[in-house]
N, CA, C and O atoms as a GROMACS GRO file, in nm:
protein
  420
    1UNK      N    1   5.064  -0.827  -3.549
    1UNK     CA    2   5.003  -0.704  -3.500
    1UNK      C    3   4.933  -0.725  -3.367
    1UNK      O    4   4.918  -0.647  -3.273
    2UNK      N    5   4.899  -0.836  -3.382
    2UNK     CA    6   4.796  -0.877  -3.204
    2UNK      C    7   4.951  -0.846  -3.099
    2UNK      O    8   4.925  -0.791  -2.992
    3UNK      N    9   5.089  -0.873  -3.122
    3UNK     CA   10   5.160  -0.822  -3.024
    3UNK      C   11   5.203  -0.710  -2.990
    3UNK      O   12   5.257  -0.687  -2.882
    4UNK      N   13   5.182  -0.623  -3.086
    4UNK     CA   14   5.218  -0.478  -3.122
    4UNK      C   15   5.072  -0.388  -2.979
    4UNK      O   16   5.078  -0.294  -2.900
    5UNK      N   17   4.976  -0.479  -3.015
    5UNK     CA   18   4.868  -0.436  -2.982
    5UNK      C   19   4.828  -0.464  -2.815
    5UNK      O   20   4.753  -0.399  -2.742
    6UNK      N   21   4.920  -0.605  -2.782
    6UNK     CA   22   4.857  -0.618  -2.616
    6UNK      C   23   5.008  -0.496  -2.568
    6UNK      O   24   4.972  -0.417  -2.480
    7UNK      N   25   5.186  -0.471  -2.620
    7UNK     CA   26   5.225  -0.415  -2.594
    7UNK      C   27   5.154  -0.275  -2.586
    7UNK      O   28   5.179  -0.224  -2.478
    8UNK      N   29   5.088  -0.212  -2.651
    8UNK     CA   30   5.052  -0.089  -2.622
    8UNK      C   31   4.944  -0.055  -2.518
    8UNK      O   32   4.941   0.054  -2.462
    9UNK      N   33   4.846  -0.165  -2.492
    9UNK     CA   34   4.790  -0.238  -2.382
    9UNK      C   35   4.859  -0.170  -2.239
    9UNK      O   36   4.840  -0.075  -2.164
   10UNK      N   37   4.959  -0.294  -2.255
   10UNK     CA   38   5.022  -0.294  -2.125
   10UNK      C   39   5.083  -0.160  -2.109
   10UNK      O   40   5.073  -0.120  -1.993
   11UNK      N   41   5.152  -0.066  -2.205
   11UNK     CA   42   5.213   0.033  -2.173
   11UNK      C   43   5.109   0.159  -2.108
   11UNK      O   44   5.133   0.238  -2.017
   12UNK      N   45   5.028   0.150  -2.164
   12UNK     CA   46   4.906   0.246  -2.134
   12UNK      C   47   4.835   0.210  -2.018
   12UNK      O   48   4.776   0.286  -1.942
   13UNK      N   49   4.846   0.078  -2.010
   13UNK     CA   50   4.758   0.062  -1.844
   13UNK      C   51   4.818   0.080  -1.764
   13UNK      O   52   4.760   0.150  -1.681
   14UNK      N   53   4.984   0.036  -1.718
   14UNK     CA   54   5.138   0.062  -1.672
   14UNK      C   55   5.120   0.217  -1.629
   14UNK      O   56   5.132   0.234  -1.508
   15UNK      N   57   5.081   0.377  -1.734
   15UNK     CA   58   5.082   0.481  -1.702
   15UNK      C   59   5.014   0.499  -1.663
   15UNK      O   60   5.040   0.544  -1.551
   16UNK      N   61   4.882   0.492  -1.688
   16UNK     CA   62   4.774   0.549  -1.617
   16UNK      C   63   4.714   0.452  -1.466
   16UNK      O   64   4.603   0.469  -1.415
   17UNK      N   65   4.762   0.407  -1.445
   17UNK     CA   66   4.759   0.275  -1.346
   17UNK      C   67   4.848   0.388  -1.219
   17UNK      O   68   4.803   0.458  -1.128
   18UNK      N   69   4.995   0.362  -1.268
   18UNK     CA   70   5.074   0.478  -1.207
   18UNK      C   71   5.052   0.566  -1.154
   18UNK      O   72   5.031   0.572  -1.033
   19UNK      N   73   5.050   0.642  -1.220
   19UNK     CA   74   4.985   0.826  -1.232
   19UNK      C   75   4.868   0.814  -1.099
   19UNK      O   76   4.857   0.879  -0.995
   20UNK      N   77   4.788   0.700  -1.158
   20UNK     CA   78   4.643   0.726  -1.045
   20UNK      C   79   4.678   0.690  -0.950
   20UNK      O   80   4.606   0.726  -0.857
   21UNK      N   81   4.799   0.603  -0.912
   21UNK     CA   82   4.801   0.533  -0.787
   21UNK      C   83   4.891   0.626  -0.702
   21UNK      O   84   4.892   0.624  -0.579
   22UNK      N   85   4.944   0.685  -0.758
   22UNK     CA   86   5.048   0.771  -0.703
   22UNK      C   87   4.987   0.916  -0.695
   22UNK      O   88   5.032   0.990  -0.607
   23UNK      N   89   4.903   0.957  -0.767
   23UNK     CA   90   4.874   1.064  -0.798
   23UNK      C   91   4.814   1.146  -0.653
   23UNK      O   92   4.796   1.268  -0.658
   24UNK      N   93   4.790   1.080  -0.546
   24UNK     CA   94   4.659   1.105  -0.453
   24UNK      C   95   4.776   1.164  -0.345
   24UNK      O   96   4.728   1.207  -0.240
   25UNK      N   97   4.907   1.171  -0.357
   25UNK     CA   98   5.060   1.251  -0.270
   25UNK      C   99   5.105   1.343  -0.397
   25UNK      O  100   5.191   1.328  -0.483
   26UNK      N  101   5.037   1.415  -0.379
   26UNK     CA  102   5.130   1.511  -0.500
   26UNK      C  103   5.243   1.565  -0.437
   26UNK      O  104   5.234   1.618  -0.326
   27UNK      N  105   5.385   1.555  -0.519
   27UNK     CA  106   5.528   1.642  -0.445
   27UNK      C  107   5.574   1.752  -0.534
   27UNK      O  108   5.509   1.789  -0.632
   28UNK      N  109   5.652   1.788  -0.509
   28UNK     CA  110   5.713   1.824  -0.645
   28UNK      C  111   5.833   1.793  -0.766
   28UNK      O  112   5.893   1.856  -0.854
   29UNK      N  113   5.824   1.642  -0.704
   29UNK     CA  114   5.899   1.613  -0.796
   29UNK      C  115   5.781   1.481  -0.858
   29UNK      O  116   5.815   1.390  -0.932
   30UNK      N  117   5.691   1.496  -0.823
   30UNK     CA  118   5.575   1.442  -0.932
   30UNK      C  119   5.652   1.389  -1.107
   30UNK      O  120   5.692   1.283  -1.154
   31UNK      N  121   5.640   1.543  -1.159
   31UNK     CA  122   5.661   1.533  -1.276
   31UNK      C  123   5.810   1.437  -1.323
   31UNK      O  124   5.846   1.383  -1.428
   32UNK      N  125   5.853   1.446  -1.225
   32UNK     CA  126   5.997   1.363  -1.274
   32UNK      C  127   5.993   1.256  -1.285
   32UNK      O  128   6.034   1.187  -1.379
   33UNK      N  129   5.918   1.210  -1.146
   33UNK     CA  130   5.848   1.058  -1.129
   33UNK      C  131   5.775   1.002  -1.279
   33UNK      O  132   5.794   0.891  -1.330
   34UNK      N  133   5.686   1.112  -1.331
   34UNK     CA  134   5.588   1.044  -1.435
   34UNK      C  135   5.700   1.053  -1.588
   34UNK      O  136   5.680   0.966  -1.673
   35UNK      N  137   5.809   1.154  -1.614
   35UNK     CA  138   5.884   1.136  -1.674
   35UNK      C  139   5.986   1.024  -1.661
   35UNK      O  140   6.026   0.983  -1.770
   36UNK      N  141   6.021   0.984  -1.586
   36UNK     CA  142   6.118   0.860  -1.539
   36UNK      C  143   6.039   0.704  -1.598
   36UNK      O  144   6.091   0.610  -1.659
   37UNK      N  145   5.871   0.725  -1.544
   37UNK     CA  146   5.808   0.639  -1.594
   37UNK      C  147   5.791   0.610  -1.720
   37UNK      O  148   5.826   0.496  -1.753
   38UNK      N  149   5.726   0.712  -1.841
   38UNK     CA  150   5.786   0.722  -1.973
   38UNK      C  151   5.857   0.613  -2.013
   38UNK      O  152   5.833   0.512  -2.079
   39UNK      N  153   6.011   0.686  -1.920
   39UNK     CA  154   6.134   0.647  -2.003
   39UNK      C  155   6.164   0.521  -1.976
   39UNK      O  156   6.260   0.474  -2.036
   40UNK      N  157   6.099   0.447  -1.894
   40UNK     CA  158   6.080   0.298  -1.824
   40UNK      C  159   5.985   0.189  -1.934
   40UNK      O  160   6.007   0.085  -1.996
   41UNK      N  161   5.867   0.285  -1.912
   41UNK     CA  162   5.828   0.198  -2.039
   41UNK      C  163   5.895   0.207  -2.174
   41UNK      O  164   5.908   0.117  -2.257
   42UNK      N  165   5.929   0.316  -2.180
   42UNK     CA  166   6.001   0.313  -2.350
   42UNK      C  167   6.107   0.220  -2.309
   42UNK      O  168   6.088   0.105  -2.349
   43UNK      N  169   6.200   0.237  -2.249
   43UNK     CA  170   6.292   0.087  -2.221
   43UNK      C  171   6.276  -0.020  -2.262
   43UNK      O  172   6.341  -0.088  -2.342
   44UNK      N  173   6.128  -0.051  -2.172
   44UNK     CA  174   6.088  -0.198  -2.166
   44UNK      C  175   6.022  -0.206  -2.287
   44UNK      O  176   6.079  -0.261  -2.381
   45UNK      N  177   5.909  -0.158  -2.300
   45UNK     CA  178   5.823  -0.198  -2.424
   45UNK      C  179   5.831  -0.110  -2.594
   45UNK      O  180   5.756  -0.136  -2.689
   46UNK      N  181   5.906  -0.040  -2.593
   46UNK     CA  182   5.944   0.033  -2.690
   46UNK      C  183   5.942  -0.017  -2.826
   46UNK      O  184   5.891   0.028  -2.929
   47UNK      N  185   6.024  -0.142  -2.796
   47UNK     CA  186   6.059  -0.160  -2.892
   47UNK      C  187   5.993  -0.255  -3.040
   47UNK      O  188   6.040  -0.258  -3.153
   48UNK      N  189   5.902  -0.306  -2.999
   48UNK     CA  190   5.810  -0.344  -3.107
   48UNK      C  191   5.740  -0.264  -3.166
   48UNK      O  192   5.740  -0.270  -3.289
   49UNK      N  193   5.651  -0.152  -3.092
   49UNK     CA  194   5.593  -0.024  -3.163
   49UNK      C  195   5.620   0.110  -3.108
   49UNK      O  196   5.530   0.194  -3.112
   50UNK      N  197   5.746   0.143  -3.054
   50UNK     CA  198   5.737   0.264  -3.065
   50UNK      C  199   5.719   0.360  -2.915
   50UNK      O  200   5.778   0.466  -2.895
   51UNK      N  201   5.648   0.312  -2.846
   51UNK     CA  202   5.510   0.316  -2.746
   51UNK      C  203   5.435   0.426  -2.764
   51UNK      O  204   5.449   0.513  -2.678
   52UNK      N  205   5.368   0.445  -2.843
   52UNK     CA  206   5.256   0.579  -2.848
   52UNK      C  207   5.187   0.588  -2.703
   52UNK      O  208   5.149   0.703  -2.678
   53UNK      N  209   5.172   0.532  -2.644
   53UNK     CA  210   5.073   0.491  -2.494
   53UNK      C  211   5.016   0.646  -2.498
   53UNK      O  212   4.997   0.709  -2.395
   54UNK      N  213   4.992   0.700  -2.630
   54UNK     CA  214   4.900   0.827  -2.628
   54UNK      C  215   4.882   0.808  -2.764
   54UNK      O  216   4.984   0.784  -2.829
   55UNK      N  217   4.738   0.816  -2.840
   55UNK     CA  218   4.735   0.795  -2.955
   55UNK      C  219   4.802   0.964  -3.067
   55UNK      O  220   4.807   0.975  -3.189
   56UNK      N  221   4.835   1.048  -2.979
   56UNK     CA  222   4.859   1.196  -3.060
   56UNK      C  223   5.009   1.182  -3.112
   56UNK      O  224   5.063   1.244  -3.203
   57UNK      N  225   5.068   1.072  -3.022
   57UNK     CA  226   5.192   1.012  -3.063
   57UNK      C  227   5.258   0.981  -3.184
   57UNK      O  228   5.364   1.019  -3.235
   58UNK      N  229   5.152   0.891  -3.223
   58UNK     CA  230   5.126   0.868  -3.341
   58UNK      C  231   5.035   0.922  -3.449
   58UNK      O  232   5.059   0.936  -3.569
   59UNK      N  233   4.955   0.941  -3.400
   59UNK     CA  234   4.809   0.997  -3.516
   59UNK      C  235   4.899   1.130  -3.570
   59UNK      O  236   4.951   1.121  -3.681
   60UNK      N  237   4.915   1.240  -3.497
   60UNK     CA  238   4.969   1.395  -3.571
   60UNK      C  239   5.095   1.316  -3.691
   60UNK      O  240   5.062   1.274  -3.802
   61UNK      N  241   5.241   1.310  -3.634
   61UNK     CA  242   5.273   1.271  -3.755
   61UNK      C  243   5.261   1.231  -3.844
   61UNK      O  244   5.301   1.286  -3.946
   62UNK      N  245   5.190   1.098  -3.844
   62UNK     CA  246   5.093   0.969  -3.933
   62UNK      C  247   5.041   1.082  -4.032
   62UNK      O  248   5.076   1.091  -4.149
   63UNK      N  249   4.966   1.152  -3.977
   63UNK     CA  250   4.860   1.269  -4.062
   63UNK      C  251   4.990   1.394  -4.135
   63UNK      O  252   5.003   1.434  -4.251
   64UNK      N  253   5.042   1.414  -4.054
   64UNK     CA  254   5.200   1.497  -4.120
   64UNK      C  255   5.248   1.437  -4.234
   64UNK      O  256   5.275   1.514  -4.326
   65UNK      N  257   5.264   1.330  -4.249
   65UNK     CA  258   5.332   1.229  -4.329
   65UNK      C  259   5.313   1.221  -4.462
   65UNK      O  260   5.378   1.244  -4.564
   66UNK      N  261   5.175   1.172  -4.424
   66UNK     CA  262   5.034   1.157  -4.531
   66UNK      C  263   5.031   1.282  -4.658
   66UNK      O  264   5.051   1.273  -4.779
   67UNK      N  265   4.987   1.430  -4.547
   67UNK     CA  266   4.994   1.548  -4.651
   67UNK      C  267   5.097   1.607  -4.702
   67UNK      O  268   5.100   1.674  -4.805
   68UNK      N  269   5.198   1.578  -4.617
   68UNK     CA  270   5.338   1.698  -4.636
   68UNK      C  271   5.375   1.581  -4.818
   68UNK      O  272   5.373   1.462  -4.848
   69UNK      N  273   5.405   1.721  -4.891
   69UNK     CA  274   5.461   1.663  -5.020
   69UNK      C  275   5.608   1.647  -4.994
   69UNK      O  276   5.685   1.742  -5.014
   70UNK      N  277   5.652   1.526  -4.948
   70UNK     CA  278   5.812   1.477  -4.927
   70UNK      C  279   5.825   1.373  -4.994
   70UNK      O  280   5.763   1.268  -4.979
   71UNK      N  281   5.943   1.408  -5.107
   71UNK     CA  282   6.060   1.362  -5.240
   71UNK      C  283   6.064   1.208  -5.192
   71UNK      O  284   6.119   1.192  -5.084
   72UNK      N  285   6.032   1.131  -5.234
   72UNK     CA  286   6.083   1.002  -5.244
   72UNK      C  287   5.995   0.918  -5.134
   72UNK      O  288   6.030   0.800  -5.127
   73UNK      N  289   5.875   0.960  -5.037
   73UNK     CA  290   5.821   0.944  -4.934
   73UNK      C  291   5.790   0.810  -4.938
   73UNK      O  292   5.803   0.771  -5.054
   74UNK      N  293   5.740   0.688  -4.834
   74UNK     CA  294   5.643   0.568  -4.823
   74UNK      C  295   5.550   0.580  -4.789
   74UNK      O  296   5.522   0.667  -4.707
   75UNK      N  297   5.484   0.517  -4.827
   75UNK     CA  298   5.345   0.551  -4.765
   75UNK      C  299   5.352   0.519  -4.602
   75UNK      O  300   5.438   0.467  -4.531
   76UNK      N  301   5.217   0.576  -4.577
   76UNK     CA  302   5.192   0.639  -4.421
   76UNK      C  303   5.178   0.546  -4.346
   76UNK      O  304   5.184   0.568  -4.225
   77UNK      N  305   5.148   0.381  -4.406
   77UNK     CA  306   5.132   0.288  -4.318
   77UNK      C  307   4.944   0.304  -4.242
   77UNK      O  308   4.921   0.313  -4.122
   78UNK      N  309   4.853   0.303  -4.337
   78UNK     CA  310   4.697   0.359  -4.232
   78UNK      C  311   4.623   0.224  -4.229
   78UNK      O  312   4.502   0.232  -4.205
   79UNK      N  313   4.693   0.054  -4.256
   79UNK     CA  314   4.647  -0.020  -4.199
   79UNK      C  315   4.707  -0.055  -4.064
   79UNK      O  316   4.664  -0.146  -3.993
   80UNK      N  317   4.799   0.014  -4.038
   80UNK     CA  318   4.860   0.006  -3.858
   80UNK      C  319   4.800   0.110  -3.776
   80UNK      O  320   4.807   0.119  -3.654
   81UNK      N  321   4.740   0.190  -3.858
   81UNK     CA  322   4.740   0.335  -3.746
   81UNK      C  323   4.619   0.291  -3.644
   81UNK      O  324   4.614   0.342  -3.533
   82UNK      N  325   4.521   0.196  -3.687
   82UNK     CA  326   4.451   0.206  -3.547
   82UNK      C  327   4.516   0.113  -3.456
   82UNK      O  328   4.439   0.097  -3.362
   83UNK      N  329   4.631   0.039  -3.438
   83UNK     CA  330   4.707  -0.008  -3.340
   83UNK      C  331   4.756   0.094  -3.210
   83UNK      O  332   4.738   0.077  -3.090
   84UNK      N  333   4.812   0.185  -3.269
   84UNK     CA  334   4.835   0.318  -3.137
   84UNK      C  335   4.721   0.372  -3.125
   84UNK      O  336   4.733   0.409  -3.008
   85UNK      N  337   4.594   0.413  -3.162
   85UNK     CA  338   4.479   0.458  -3.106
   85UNK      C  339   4.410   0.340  -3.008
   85UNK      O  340   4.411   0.358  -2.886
   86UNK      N  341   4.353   0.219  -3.064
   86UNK     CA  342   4.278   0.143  -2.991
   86UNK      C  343   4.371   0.094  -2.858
   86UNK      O  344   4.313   0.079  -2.750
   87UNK      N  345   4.481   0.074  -2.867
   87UNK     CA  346   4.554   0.031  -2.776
   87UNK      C  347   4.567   0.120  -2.660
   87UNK      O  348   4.497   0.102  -2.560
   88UNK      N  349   4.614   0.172  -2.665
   88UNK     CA  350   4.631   0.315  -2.557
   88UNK      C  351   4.463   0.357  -2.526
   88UNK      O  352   4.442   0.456  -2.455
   89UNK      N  353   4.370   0.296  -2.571
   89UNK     CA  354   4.213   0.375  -2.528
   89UNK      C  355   4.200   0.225  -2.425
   89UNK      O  356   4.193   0.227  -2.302
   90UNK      N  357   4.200   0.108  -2.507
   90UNK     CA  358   4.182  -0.024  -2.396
   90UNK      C  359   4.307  -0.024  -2.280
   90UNK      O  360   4.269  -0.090  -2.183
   91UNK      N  361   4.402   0.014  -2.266
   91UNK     CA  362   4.475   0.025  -2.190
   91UNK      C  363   4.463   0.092  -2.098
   91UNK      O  364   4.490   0.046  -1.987
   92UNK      N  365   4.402   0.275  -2.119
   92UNK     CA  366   4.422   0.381  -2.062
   92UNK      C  367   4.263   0.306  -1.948
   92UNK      O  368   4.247   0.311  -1.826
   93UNK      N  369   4.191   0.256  -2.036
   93UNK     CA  370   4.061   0.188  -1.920
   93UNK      C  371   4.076   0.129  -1.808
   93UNK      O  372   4.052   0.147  -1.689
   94UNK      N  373   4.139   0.021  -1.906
   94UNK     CA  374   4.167  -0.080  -1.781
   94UNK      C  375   4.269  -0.033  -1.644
   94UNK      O  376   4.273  -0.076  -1.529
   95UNK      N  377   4.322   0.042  -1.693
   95UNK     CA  378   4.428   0.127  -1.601
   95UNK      C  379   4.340   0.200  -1.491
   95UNK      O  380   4.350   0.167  -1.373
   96UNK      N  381   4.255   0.299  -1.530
   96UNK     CA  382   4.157   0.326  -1.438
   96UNK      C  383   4.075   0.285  -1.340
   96UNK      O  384   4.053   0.336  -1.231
   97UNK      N  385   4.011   0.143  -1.411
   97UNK     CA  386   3.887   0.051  -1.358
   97UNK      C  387   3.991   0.006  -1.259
   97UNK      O  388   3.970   0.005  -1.138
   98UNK      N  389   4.108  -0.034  -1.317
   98UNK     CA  390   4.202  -0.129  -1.190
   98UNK      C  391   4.207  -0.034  -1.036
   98UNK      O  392   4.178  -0.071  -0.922
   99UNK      N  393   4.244   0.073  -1.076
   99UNK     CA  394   4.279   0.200  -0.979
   99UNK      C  395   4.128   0.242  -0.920
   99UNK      O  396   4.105   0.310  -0.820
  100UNK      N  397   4.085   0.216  -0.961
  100UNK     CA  398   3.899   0.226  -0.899
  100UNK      C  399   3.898   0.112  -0.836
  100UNK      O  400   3.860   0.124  -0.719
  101UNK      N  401   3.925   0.006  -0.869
  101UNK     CA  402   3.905  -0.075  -0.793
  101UNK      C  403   3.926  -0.078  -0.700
  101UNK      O  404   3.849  -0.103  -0.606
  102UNK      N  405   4.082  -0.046  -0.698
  102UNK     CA  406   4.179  -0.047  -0.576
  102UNK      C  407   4.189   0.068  -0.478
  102UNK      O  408   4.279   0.082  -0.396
  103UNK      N  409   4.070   0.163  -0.499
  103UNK     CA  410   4.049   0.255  -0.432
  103UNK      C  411   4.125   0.346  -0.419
  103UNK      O  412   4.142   0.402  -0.311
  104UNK      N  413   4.189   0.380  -0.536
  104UNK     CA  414   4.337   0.508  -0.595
  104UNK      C  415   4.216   0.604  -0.599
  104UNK      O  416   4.211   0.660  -0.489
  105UNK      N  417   4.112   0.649  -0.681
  105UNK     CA  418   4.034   0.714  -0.706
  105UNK      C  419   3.921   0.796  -0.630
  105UNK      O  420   3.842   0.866  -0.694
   0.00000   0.00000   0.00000
């Protein structure tokens, strides 16, 4: 789980790192740019957890899962679920502080 956990790290600092650094030329093809990015990290880091690099990613279904009465179901998995929340919050920071640093902000 500690790798599940620096991946969501990196994916979340990766976006919001991005976004801020780029963010200060807005075009209009912005949004494509930050969609392209997405699909870059899901590429790259996807594949061990998923990439929530937003905890609503995960948390809404997780919670969908949980209540919805579905035939034959597994359980919801709620010793992983703070892996996509804490990760994506230490990530989404450090992503910022970096971009502050670097005078994106």
């Amino acid at each position: 789980t500690s790798s599940n956990l620096i991946t969501e790290i990196i994916g979340t600092f990766v976006l919001v790192f991005v976004i801020i650094a780029f963010g200060k030329t807005p075009t209009e093809l912005g949004p494509l740019a930050v969609a392209l990015l997405v699909v870059s990290i899901g590429a790259s880091l996807g594949g061990p957890t998923g990439y929530a690099i937003n905890p609503a990613r995960d948390l809404g279904p997780r919670i969908a899962h949980f209540v919805l009465p579905i035939k034959d179901k597994r359980d919801s998995n709620w010793s992983y679920s703070w892996i996509p929340v804490v990760g994506p919050a230490i990530g989404g920071i450090l992503g910022g502080l970096l971009a502050a640093a670097a005078n994106y902000v």
